[in-house]
N, C-alpha and C positions, 0 to 999 in steps of 0.2 A: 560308266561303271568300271571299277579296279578290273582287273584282269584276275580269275581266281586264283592260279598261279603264286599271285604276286602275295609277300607276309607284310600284313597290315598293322604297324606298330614297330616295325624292325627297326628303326631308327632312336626306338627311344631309348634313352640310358639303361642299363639292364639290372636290375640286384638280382637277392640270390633267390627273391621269389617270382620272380617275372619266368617264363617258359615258351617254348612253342608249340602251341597248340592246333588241332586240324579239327573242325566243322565240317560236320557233310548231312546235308538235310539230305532224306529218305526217302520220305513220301506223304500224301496227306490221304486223309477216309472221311467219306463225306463231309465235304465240306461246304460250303454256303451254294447256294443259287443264286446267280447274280444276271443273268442272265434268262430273259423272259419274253422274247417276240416269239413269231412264227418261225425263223427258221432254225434257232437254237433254243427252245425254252425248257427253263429248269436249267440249265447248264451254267457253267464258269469257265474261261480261259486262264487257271491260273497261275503265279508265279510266285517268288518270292522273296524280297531286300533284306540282306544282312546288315545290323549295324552293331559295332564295336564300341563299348561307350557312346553313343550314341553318332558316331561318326559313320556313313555307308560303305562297306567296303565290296559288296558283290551285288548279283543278280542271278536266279538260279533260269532258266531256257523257259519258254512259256508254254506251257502244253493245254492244248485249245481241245474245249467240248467235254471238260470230263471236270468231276467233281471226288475225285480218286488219283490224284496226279501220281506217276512213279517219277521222283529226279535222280538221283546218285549219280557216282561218276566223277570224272575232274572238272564238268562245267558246275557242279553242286559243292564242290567242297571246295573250304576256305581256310586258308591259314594265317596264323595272327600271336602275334607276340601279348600273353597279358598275363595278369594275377588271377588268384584267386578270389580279388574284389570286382575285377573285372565284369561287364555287366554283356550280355549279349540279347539282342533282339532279333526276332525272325518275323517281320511282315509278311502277312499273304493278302497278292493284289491280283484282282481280276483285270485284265487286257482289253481294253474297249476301242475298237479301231475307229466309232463314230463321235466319241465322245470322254472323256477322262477318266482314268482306270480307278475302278469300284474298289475302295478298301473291304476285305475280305476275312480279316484278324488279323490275331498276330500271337506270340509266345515269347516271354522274356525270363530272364534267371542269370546267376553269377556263373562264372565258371566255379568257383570250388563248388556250388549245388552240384553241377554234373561230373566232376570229375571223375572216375572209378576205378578201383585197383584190377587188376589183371584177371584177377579171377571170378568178376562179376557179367551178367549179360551187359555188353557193350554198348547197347542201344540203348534211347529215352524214348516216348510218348508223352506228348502233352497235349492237354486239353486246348483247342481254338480257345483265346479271349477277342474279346472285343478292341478295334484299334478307331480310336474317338470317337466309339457310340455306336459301332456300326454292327446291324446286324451276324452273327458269327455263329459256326457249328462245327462238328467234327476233331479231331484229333491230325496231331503233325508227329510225325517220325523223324529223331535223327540220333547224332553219335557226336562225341566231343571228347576228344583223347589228347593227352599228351603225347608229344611224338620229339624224337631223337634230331636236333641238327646238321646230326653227320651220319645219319642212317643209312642216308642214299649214297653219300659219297665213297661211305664204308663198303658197302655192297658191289663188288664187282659181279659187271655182268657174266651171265654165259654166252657161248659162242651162239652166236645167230645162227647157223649151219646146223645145230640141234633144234632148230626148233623147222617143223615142215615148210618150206614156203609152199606148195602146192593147197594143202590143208588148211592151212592157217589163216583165217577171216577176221573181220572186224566183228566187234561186238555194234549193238544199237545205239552204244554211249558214245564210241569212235568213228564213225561210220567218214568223219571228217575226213582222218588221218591217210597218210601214203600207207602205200602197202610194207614199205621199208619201214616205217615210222612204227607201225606197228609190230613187227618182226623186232625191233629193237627196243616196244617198249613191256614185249614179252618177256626178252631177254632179259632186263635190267629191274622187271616186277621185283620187291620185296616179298608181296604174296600174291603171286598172279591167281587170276583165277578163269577159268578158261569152262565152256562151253564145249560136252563131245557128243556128237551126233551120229546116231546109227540107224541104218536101215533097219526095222523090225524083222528079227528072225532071219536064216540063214538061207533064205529063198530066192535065186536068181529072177525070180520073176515081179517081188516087191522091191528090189533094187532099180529093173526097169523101169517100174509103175515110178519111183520115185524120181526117175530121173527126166521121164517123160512130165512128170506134174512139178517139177523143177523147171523145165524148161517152156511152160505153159502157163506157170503163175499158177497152176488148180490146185497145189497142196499133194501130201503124200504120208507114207504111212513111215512114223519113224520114230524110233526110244532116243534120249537124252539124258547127260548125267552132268553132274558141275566135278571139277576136278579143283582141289587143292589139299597143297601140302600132303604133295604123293600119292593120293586116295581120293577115287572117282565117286559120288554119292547119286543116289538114284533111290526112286521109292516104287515099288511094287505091289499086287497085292498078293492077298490067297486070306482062306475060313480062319488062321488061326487068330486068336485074340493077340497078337505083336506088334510091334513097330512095322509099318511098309518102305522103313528108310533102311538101307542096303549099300553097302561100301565095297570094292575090287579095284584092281589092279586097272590103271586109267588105260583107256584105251581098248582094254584085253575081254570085254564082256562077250563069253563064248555063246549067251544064244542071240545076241543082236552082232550082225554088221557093221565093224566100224565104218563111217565113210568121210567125216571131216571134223575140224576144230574151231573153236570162234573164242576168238582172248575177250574177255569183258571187262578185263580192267584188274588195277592193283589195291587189293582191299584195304591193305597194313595191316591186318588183327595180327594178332599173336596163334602160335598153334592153340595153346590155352582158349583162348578166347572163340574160338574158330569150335571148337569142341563145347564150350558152356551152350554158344549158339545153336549147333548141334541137338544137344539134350534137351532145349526147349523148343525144339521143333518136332522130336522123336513120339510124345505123343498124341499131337496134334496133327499125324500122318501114320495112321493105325491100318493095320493092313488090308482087314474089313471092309475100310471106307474109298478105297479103291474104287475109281468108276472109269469107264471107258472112254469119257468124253466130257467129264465134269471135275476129276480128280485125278489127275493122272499123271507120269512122269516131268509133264514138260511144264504143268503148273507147280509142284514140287520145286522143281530147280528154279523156276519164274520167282517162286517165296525165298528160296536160300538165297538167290543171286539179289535179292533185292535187302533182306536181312545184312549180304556182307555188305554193300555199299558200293554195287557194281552198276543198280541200275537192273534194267529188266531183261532178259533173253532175247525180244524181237521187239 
């Protein structure tokens, strides 16, 4: 399989309607069981092949036991030279280590169907079809933009020296990368978007607990907020009938503890876009609906961070 990295089609002669394009599948929700013994039954390992005109250009990472996969990230998205006639397929293949991998569906369409102007939600859903007959279910997530040649090239970086090295972690998308690597590919984000993590409340005593169940593996008590484009989000509750999604100064939230950062990746949205996304999640995180362990900050930023195309928080 191609390297996602690498643009599939860049070779071919260019007019004035050919483009480059960036693919980043998102996620799937229920989707097939393929999967049926004793010790995984009901379940799917699954994955999913790109093809470009019918050509294969990728492979998204296979995530085993779940019929809910989250992908995003730079191992999920793919970039590719083509039109607006251009045709794109997304297979989804269950992983069978004893025996040949279970086709699972698939979703096809041109690029001009997905293309969208700036000021519309970014993302698509499509319904699973069937890929040669085979049983199929659930919905697939993803995003299909045009994007700039000379974006990145354009973009000088910031100094590395602004950004913490002490604080500053991988996300669950990078977990590969050097710790340099990611310091630099903070720096050089487009629209980074970063992970901030605070002790709950200004109590020296839940800092300890936090640090002692830190270094215990047992878990600990802590708020979280997704930062970009200047402005940290976070969803809270309280009785009033309002939104529970909440915006401040990154970093600076006076009744939690800052204690560290985690980069999750470079989304590319536009501010624009960043904000449409926003407003359709404002009431779908009502502040009412607040719970302590079923609704709460860190699933909030888990749905944004996976809406931008970062992949999931842990």
């Amino acid at each position: 399989h191609l390297n996602p990295t690498e643009v599939w089609g860049a070779s071919t002669t260019a007019s004035s309607a050919r483009m480059l394009l960036s693919l980043n599948i998102l996620r799937g929700v229920d989707l097939v069981a393929k999967d049926h013994n004793l010790l995984t039954a009901n379940t799917s390992d699954p994955y999913c092949l790109v093809f470009i005109d019918g050509g294969e250009i990728g492979k998204t990472p296979v995530h085993s036991n779940t019929l809910n996969p989250i992908w995003g990230g730079p191992k999920s998205t793919y970039k590719f030279q083509g039109d607006n006639e251009t045709k794109v397929t997304i297979e989804i293949w269950d992983m069978d280590k004893m025996s040949s991998d279970d086709r699972m569906g698939k979703i096809s369409f041109s690029v001009g169907e997905m293309l969208k102007g700036e000021h519309s939600y970014p993302n698509e859903w499509r319904v699973v079809e069937p890929l040669d007959g085979c049983k199929c279910s659930g919905k697939l997530q993803f995003r299909l933009m045009q994007v700039s040649e000379s974006k990145h090239d354009d973009s000088p970086c910031s100094k590395i020296e602004n950004v913490s090295k002490k604080k500053l972690k991988a996300g669950p998308r990078l977990k590969s990368h050097s710790r340099k690597s990611i310091l630099q590919m903070a720096s050089c984000a487009l629209t980074p978007v970063t992970l901030h993590v605070y002790d709950v409340g200004n109590n020296k005593s839940i800092k300890r607990l936090n640090k002692i169940g830190k270094a215990t593996k047992a878990g600990g008590v802590f708020h979280t907020a997704l930062e970009i484009y200047g402005r940290e989000y976070s969803f809270g509750g309280s009785k009033q009938n309002v939104t529970g999604v909440f915006a401040c100064v990154p970093k600076q939230n006076s009744i939690h503890t800052y204690r560290q950062s985690i980069f999750l990746g470079d989304c590319e949205l536009s501010e624009t876009q960043v904000t449409i996304l926003l407003n359709r999640l404002r009431p779908e995180w009502m502040a009412p609906t607040y719970d302590l362990l079923r609704k709460n900050c860190c699933f909030f930023c888990k749905e944004f961070a996976i809406e931008l195309g970062v992949g999931t928080i842990r």
